[in-house]
Structures are given as C-alpha cells and as structure tokens.
PASEBA-1860 file (N, C-alpha, C; in nm, 3 decimals):
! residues 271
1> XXXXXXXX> 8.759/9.955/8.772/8.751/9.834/8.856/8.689/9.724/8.771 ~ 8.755/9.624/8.790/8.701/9.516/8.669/8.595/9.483/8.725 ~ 8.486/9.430/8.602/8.361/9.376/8.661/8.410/9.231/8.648 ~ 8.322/9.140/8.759/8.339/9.060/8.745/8.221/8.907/8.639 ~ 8.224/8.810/8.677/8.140/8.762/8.558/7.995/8.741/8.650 ~ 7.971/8.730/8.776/7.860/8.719/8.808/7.868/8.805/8.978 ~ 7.768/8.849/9.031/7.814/8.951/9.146/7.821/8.859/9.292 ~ 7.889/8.909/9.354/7.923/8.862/9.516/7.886/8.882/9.579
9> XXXXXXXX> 7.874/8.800/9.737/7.805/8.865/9.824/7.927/8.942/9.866 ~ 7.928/9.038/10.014/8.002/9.126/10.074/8.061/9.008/10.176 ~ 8.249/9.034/10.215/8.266/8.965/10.363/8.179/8.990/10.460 ~ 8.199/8.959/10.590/8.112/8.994/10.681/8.264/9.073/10.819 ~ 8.199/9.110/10.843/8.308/9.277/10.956/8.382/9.139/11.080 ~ 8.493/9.203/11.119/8.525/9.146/11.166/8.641/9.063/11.111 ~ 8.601/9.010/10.984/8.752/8.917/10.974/8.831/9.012/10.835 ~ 8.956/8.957/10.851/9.071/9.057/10.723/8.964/9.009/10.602
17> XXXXXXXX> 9.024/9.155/10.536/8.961/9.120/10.352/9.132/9.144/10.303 ~ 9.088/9.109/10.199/9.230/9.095/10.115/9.220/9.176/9.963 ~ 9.233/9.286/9.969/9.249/9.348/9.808/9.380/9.355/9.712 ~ 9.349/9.345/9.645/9.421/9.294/9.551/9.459/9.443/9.417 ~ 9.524/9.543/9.460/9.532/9.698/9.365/9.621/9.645/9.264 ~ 9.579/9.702/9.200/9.690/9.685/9.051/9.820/9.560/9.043 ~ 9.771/9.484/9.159/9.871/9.353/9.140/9.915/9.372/9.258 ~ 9.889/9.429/9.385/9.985/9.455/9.516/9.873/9.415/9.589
25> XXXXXXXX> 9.900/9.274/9.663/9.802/9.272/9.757/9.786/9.324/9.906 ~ 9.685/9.390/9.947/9.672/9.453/10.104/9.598/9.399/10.190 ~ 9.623/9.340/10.323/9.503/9.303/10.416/9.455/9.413/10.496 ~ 9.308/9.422/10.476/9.284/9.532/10.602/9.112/9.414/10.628 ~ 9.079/9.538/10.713/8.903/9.511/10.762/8.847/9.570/10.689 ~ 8.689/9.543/10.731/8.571/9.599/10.652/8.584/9.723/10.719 ~ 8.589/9.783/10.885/8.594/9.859/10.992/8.661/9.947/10.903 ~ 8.774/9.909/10.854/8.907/10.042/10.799/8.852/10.070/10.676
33> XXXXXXXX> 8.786/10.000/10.563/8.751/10.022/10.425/8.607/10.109/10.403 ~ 8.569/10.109/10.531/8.439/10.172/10.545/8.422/10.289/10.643 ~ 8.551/10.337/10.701/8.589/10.452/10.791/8.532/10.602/10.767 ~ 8.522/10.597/10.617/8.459/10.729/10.531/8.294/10.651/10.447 ~ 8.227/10.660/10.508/8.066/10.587/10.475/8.055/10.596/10.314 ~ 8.059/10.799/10.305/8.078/10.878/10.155/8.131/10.848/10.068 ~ 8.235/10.741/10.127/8.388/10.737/9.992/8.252/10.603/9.903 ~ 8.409/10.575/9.817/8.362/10.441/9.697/8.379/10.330/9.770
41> XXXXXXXX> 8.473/10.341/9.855/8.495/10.212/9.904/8.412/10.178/10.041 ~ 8.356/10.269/10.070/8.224/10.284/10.168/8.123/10.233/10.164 ~ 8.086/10.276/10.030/7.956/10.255/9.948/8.005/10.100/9.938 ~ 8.106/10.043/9.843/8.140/9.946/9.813/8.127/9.776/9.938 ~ 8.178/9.828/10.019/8.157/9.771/10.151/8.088/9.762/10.267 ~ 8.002/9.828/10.277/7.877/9.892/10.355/7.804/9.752/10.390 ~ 7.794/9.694/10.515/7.726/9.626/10.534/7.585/9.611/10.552 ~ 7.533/9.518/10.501/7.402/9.507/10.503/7.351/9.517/10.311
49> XXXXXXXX> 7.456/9.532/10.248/7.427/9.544/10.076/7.469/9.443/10.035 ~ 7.443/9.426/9.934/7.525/9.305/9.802/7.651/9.390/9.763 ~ 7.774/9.331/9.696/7.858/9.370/9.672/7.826/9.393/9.513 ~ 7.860/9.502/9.492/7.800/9.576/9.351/7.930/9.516/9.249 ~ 7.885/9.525/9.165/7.903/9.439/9.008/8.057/9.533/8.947 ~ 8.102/9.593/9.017/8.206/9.670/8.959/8.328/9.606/9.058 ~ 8.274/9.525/9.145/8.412/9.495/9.200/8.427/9.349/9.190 ~ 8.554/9.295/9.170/8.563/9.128/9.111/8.613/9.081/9.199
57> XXXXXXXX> 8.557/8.978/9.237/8.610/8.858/9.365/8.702/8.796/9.241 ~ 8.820/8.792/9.315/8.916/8.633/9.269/8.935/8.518/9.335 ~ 8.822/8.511/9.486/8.804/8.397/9.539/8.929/8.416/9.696 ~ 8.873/8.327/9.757/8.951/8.349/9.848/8.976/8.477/9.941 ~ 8.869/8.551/9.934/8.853/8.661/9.992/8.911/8.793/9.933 ~ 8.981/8.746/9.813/9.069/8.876/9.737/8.949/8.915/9.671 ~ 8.974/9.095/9.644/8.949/9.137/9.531/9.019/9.269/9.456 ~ 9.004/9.272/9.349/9.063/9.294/9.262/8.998/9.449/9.206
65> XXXXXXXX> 9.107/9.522/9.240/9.081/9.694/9.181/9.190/9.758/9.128 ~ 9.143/9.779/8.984/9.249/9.811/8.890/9.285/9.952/8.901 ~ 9.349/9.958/9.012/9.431/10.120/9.014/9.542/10.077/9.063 ~ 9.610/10.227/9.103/9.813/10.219/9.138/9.794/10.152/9.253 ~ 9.859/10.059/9.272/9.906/9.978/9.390/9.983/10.037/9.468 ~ 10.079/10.096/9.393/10.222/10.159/9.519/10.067/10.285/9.600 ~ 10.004/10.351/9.513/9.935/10.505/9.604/9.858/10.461/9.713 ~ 9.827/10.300/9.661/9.689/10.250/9.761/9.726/10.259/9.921
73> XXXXXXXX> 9.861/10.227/9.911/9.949/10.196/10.033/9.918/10.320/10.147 ~ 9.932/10.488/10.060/9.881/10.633/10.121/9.787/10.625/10.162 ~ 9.656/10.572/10.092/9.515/10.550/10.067/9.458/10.527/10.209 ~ 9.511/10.373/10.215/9.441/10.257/10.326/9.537/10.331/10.492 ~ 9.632/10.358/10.496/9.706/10.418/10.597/9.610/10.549/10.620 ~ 9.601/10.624/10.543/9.433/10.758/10.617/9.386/10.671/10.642 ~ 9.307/10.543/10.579/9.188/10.484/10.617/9.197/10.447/10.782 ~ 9.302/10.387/10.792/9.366/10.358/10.916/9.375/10.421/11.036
81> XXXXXXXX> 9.455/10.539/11.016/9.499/10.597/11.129/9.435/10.722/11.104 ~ 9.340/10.807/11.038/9.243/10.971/11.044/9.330/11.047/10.948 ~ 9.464/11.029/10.960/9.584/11.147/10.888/9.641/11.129/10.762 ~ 9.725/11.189/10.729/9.795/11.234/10.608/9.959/11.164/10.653 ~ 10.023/11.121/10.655/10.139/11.049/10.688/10.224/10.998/10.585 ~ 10.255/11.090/10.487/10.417/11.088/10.385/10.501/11.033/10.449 ~ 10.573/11.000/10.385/10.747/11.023/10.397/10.793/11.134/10.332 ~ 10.876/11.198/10.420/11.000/11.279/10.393/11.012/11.280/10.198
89> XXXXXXXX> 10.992/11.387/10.129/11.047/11.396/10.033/10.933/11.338/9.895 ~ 10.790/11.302/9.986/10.727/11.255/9.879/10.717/11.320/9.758 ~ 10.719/11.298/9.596/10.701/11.362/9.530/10.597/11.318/9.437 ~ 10.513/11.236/9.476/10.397/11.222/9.407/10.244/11.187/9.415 ~ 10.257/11.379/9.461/10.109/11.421/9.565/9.984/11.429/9.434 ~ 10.060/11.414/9.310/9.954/11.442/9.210/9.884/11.341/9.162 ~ 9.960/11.232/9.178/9.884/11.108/9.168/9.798/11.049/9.273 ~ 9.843/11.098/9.388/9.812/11.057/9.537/9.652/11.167/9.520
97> XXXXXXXX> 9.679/11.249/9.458/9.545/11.325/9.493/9.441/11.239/9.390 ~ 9.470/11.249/9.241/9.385/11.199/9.150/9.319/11.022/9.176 ~ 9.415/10.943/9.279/9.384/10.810/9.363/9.235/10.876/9.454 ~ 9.322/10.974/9.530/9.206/11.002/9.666/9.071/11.052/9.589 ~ 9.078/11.118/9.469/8.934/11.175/9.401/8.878/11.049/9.332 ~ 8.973/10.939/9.281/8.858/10.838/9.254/8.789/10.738/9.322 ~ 8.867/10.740/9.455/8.780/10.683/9.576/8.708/10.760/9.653 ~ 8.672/10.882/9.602/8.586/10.982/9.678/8.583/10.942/9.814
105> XXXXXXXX> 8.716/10.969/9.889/8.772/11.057/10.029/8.777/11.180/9.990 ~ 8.687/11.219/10.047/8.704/11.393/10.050/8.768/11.419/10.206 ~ 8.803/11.393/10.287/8.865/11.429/10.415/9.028/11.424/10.389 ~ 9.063/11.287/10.281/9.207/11.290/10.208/9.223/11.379/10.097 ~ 9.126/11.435/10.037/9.176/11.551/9.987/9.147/11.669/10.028 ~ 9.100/11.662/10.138/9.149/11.815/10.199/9.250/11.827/10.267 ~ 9.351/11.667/10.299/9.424/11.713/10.393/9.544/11.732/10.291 ~ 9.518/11.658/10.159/9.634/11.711/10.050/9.636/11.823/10.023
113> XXXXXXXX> 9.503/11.907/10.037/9.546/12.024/9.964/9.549/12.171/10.083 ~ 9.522/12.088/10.209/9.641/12.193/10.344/9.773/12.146/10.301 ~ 9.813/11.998/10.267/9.936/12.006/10.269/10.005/12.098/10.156 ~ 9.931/12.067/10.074/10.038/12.194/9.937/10.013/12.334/9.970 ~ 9.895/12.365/10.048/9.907/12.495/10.070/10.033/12.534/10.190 ~ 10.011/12.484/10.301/10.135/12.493/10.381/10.317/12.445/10.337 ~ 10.299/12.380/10.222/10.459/12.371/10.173/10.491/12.511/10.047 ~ 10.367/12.575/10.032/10.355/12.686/9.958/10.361/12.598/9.807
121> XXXXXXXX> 10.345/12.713/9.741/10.342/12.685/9.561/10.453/12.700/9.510 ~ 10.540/12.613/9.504/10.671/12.626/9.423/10.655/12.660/9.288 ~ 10.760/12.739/9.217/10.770/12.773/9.117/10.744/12.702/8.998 ~ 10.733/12.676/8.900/10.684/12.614/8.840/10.840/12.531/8.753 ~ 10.889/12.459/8.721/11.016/12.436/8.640/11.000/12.432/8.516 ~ 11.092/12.449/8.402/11.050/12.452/8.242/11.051/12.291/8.229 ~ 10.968/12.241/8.174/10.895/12.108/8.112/10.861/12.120/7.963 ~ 10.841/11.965/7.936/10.820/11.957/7.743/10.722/11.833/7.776
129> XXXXXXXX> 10.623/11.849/7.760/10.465/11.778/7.711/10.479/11.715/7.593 ~ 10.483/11.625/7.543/10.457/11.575/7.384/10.322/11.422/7.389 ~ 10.231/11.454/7.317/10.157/11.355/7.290/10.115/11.322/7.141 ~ 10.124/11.201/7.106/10.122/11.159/7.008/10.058/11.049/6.980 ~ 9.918/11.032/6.852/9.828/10.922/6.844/9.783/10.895/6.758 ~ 9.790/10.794/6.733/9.753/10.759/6.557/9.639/10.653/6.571 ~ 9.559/10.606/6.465/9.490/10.546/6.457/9.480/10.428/6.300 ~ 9.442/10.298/6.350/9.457/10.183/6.230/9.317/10.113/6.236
137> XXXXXXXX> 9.258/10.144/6.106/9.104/10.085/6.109/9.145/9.936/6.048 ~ 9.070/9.852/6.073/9.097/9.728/6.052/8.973/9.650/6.022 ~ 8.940/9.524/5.934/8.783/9.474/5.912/8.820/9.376/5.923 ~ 8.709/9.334/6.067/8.690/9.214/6.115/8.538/9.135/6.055 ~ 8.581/9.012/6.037/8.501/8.914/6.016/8.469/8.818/6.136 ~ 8.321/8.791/6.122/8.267/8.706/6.231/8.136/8.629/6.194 ~ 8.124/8.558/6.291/8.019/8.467/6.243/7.870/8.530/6.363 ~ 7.757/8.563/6.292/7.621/8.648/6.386/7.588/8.535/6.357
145> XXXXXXXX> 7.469/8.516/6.480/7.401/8.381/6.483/7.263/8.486/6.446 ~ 7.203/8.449/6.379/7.080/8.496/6.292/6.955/8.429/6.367 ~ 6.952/8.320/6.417/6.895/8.240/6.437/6.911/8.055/6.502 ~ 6.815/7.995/6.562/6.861/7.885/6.648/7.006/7.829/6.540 ~ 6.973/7.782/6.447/7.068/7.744/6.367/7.082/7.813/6.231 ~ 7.110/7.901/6.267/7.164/8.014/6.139/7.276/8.111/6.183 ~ 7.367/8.086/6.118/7.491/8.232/6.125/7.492/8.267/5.967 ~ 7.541/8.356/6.011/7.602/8.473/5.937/7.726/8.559/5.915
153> XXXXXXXX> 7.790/8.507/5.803/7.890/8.596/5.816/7.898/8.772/5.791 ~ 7.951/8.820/5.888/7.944/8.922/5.893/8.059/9.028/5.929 ~ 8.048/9.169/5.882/8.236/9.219/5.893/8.208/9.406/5.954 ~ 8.297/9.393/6.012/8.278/9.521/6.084/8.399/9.624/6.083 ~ 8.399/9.735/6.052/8.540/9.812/6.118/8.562/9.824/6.240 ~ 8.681/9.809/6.312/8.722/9.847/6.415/8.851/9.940/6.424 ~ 8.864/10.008/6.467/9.001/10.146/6.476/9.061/10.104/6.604 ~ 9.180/10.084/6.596/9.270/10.095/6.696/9.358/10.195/6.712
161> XXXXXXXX> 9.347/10.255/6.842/9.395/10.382/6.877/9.554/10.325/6.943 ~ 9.644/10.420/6.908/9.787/10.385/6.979/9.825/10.543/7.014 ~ 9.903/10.573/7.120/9.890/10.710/7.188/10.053/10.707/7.233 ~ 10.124/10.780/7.225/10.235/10.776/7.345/10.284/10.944/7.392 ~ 10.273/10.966/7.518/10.307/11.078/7.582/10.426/11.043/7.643 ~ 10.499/11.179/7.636/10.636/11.202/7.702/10.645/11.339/7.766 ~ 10.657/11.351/7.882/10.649/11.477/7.997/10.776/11.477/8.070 ~ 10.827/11.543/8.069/10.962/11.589/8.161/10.933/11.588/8.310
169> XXXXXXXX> 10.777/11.638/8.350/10.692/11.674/8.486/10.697/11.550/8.508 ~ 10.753/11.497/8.615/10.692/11.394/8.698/10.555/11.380/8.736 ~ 10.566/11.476/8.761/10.372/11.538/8.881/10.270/11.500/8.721 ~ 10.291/11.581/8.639/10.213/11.600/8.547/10.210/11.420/8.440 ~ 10.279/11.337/8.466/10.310/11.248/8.421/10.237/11.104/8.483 ~ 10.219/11.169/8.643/10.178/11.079/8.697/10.027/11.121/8.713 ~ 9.948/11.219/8.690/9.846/11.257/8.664/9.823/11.205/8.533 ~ 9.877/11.209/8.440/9.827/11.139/8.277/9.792/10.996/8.325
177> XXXXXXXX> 9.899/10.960/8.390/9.876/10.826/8.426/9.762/10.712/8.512 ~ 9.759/10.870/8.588/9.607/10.836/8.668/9.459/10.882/8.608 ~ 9.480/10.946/8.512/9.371/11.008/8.444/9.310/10.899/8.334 ~ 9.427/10.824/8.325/9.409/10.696/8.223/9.388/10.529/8.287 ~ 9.381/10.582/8.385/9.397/10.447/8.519/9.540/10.334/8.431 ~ 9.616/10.387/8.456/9.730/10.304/8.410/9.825/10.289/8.547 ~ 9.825/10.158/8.564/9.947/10.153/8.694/10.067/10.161/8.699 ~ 10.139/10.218/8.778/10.259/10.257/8.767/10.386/10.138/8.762
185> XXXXXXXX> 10.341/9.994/8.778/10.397/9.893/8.773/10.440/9.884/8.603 ~ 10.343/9.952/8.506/10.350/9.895/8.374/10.456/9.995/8.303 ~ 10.534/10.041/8.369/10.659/10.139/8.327/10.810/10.106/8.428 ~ 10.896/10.102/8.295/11.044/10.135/8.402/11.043/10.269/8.542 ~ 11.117/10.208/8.637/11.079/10.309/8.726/11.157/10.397/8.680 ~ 11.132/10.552/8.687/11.191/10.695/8.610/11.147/10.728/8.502 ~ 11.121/10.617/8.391/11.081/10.657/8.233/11.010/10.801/8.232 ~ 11.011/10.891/8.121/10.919/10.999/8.141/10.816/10.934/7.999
193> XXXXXXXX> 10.813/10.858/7.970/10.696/10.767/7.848/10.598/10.711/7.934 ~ 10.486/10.692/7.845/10.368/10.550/7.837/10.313/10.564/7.751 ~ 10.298/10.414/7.720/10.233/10.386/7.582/10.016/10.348/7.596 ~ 9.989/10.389/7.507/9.854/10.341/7.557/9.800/10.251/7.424 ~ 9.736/10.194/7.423/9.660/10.137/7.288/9.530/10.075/7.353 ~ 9.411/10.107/7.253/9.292/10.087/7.299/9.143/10.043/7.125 ~ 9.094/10.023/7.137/8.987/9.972/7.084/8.851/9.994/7.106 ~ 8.770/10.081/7.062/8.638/10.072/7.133/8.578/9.980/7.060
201> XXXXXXXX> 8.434/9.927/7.090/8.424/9.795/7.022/8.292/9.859/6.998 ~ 8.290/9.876/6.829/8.161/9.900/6.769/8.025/9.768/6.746 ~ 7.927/9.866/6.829/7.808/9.817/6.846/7.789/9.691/6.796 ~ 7.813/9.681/6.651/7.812/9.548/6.533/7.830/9.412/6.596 ~ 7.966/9.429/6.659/8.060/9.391/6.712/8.020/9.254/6.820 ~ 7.994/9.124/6.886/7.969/9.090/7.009/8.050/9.077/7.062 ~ 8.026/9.158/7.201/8.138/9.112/7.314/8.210/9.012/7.318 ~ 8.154/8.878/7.273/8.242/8.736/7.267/8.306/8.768/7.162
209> XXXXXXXX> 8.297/8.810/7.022/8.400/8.828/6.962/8.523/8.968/7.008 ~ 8.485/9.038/7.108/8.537/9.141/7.097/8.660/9.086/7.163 ~ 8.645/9.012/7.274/8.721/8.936/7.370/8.784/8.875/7.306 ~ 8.759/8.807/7.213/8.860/8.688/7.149/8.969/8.726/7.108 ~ 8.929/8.870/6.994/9.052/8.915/6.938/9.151/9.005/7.054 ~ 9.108/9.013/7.140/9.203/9.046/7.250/9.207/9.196/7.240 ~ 9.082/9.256/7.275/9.065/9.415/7.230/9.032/9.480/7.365 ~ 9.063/9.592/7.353/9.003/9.664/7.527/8.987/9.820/7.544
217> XXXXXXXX> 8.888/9.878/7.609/8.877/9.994/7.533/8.897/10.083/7.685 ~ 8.961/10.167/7.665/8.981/10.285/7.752/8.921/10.372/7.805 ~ 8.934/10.370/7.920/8.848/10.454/8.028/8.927/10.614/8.090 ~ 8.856/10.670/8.128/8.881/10.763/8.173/8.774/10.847/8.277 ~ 8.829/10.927/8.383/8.766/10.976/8.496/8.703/10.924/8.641 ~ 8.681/10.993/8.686/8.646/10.947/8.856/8.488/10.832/8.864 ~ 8.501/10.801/8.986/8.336/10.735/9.003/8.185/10.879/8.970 ~ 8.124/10.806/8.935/8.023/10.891/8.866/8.075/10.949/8.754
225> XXXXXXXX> 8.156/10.975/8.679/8.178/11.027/8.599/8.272/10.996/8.492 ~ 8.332/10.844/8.526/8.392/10.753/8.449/8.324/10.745/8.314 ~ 8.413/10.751/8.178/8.324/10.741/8.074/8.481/10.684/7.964 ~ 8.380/10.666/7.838/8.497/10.561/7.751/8.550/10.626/7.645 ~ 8.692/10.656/7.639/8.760/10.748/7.555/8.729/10.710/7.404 ~ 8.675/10.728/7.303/8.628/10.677/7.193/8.693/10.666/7.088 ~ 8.733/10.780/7.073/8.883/10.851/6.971/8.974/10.932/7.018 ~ 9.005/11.008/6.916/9.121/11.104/6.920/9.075/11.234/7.000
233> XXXXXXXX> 8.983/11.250/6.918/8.890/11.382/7.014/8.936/11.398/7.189 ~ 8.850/11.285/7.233/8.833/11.264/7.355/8.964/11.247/7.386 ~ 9.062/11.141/7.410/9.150/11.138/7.462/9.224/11.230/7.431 ~ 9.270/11.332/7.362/9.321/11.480/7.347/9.255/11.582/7.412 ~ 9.134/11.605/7.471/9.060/11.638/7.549/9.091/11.652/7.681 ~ 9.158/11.478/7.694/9.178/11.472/7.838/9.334/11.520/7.866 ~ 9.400/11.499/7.762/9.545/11.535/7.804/9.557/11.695/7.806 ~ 9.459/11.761/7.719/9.498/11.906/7.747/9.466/11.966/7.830
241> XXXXXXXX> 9.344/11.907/7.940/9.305/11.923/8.049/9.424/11.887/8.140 ~ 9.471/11.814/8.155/9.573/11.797/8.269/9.694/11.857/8.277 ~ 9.748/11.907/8.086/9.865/11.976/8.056/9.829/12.137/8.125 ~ 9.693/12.164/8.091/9.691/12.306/8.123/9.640/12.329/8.307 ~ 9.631/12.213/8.371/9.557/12.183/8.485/9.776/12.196/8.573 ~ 9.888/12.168/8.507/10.034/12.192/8.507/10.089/12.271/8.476 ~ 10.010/12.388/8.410/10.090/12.534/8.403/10.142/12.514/8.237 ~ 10.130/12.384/8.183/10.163/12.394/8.042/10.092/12.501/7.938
249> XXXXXXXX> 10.136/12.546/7.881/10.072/12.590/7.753/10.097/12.495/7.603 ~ 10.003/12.522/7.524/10.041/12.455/7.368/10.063/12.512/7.278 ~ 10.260/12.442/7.257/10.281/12.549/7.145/10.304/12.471/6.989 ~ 10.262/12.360/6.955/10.245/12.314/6.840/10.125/12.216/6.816 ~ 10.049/12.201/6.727/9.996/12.115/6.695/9.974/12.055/6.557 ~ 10.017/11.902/6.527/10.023/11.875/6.379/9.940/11.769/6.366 ~ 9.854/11.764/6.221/9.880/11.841/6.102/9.830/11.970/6.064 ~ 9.735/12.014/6.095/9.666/12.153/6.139/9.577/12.190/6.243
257> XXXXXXXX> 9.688/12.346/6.252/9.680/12.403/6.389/9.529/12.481/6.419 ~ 9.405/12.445/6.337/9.290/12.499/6.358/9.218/12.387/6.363 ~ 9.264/12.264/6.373/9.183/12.161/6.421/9.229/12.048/6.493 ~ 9.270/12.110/6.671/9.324/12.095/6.758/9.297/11.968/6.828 ~ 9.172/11.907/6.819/9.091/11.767/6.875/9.113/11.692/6.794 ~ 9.166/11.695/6.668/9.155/11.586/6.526/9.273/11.572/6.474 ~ 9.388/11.614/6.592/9.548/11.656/6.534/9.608/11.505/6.561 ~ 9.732/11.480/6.497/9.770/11.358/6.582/9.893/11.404/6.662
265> XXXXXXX> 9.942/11.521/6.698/10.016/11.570/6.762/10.021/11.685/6.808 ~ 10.018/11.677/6.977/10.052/11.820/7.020/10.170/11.803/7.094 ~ 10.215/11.959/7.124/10.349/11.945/7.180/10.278/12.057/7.309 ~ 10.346/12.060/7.406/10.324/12.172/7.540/10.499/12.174/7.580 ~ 10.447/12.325/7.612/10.539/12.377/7.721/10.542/12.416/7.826 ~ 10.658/12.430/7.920/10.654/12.511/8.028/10.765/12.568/8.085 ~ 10.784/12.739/8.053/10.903/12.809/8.104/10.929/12.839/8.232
END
C-alpha cells in the first residue's frame, strides 16, 4: 500500500469512501470496510484513529491500495453481504485466497477453504514452472550535502534485479503474482509470463536521489510480515515456496545445482 507524503485524517461513517485498488475504483462505507474489526482494513478504518501512514489519500475522498483490482471486487462483496458468492466457473481461488490473507479476513478464508474442500481436490495437471533472474550492478554518482553549504560528490553501487517467470498453472501463476503484489492489469489477459525488475536502494544512497533515477524496490508477503526482496536469494526463496506450495517439484537448476538460492535459473515440474 503506498505510503503517502504526509498522514490523513480517517472519513467519518456514514458517507461513501471511494478506494481506489490497483487502478479500479470502488464506492463502499466505512460500516462495510470495517465489518471484520480483525481484518487490515478494520484496523485501517476504525473510527475514532488517525488514518495510518500506509494508506495514501489522492484527495477527494479516494484512496489508493496497491493490490489486484479485478479480486477486490470478491473482497468488498463478503464485506458486504457475510458470504462467499463466485460465479459459476471461477478459476482464480488462489489469488482470491492470497488477496483475503493480505487483508487479514480470516472468516473469507475459511469460507475459501470449505469451498475447496467441498469441490474436493482435483488432480493435479502436468505444468512447467520456469524462473529466471539476472542481475546488473551499476555506479551511481550524486551530489551528499556534507554540510549547510558543502556537497560532495559521491558514487555508490546499485544492482538491478530483472526476473521473468513462466507457469503453465494458472492458479500457481496467479499466486506468484500475488506473492509479488503485482496487478493483474499489468499483463495481457491469458499470458502465462511476468516480468519483474526491482532495485533495492543501498543505504549510501538518498531517497531523493533514489526517486529521481526512477528506482523501486520489491516487496513481498502479508501485513505483519511484509518484508523487501533484496536479491536473488530471497526472491528465489519466494518462488520455490509457492512452486512447491503447487505440487511442483525442481528439476533443474543453472549454473550450479548445489547452490540453489544463488542460481539464475530454475526450472519446476509437474506430472
């Protein structure tokens, strides 16, 4: 959720709020956004608080939360009406779940996971996992202010990470996708690709310059436990968690296969 540049107060109950998900805007109430006290968006909206620093007013009563827009739609409808209410044929309960765990509804994910238990455990289908990530260190120059009127030139490395996964699994595809908070707007609809590229911005570094050069560094995981993918390590970390969280196994990894976190390629399967 983007922070914003200085914090807000909260609407007040009673009149529409207007959120603004991954570019899809929704009107609801404070009444409906606060239905589950427990959830994030509970906490988030809870009257009688300040509106906490993780959520960005764009004015006009919008605000702005960088997740899937199309899932929010599942989301705010529990919020709404107590239930679970698909359409016919939904096929993307895996993203719909990994949405409901980062807004901590726990009442929406229990009713997801009666629903997969009562449609039973389908078989698993053969799938091909491929992830792939390279990295480009680069030295930036900048000017440190040393003092009232003193700079300094000064130069830093920065590594830019570029990643691209390709999954045959829908389910498992749209879990990468949510695991990476990437919205589903930023892909052709069907593609089995996404591309990621990211930057962490070393310490050296000031935020005003980090911004300038147009850098942004990648996140990963739920509330409370959101943290910043750094390298290769980590973000390979997270994909083999979700490949093997799909019944995948791993049957290649290059350039060597005894140093599995530091590879720039793995491949998964599933028979």
């Amino acid at each position: 959720i983007s922070p914003p540049p200085v914090p807000s107060s909260p609407p007040s109950f009673g009149g529409p709020v207007t959120l603004n998900v991954g570019g899809t805007l929704y009107s609801t109430t404070l009444e409906t956004l606060t239905r589950f006290p427990d959830s994030m968006l509970g906490a988030m909206f809870r009257a009688g608080t300040p509106m906490p620093p993780n959520l960005n007013s764009q004015g006009g009563g919008h605000y702005f939360i960088d997740r899937d827009g199309k899932a929010f739609r599942h989301i705010l409808n529990f919020l709404r009406l107590g239930r679970l209410d698909l359409p016919r044929g939904y096929g993307e309960t895996a993203l719909l779940r990994a949405e409901a765990d980062f807004y901590q509804i726990r009442p929406l994910l229990d009713a997801l996971r009666e629903l997969e238990a009562s449609q039973g455990t389908p078989a698993p289908t053969a799938a091909l996992l491929h992830a792939d990530v390279d990295v480009s260190p680069r030295l930036v120059h900048f000017s440190a202010r040393r003092g009232p009127h003193h700079y300094e030139l000064s130069s830093v490395q920065v590594d830019t990470f570029r990643a691209n996964l390709f999954c045959t699994d829908s389910e498992c595809l749209g879990a990468l996708r949510a695991r990476f908070g990437v919205a589903s707007g930023d892909r052709a609809e069907g593609s089995p690709h996404f591309h990621l590229e990211w930057a962490p911005r070393p310490v050296e570094l000031p935020e005003v310059e980090y911004g300038r050069l147009g850098l942004q560094p990648l996140w990963t995981g739920g509330p409370g436990e959101r943290r910043e993918v750094v390298g290769t390590p980590s973000f390979l970390e997270e994909v083999l968690r979700v490949a093997l969280e799909h019944g995948f196994r791993l049957d290649s990894v290059f350039p060597d296969p005894e140093d599995l976190l530091n590879s720039r390629s793995l491949r998964f399967v599933r028979h």
